[in-house]
C-alpha positions as CSV (number, residue, x, y, z in Angstrom):
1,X,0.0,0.0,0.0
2,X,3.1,2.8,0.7
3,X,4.9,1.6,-2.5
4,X,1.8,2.7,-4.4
5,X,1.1,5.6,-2.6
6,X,4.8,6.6,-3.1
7,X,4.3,5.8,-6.8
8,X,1.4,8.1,-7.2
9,X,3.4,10.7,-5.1
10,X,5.9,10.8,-7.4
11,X,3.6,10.8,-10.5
12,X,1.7,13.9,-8.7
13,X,5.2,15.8,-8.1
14,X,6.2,15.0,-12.3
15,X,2.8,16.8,-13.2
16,X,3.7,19.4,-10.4
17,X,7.0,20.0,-11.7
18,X,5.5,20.3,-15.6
19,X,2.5,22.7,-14.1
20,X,5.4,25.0,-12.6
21,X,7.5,24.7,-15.9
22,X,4.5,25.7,-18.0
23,X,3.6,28.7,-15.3
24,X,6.9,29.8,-15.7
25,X,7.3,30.2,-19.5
26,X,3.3,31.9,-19.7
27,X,4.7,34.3,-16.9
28,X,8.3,35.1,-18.9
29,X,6.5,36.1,-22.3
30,X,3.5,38.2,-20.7
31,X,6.2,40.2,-19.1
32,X,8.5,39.8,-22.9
33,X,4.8,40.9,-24.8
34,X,4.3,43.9,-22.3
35,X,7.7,45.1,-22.6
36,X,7.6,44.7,-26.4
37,X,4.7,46.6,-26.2
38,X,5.5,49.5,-24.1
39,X,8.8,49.9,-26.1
40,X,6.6,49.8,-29.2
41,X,4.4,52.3,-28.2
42,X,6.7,54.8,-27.2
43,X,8.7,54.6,-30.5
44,X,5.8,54.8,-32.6
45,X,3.8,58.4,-33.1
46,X,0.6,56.1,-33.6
47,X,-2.5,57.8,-31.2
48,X,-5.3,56.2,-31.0
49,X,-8.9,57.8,-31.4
């Protein structure tokens, strides 16, 4: 009963580990698509209506 509770531990902390990897990269490019679009806007003489 331990050995497959341990088992399904370990399978929980692999999808854990992907989850975070995944959280990580969807974090890194908002931040890269706000930056690019803050740089954007301030070169560009563009105004909206």
């Amino acid at each position: 009963m331990f050995s497959r509770l341990s088992a399904v531990a370990k399978w929980f902390d692999k999808l854990n580990q992907f989850l975070a990897y995944v959280a990580c990269t969807m974090l890194v490019l908002i931040i890269l698509a706000i930056c690019v679009e803050i740089v954007t806007r301030s070169f560009s003489s563009i105004t909206n209506p």
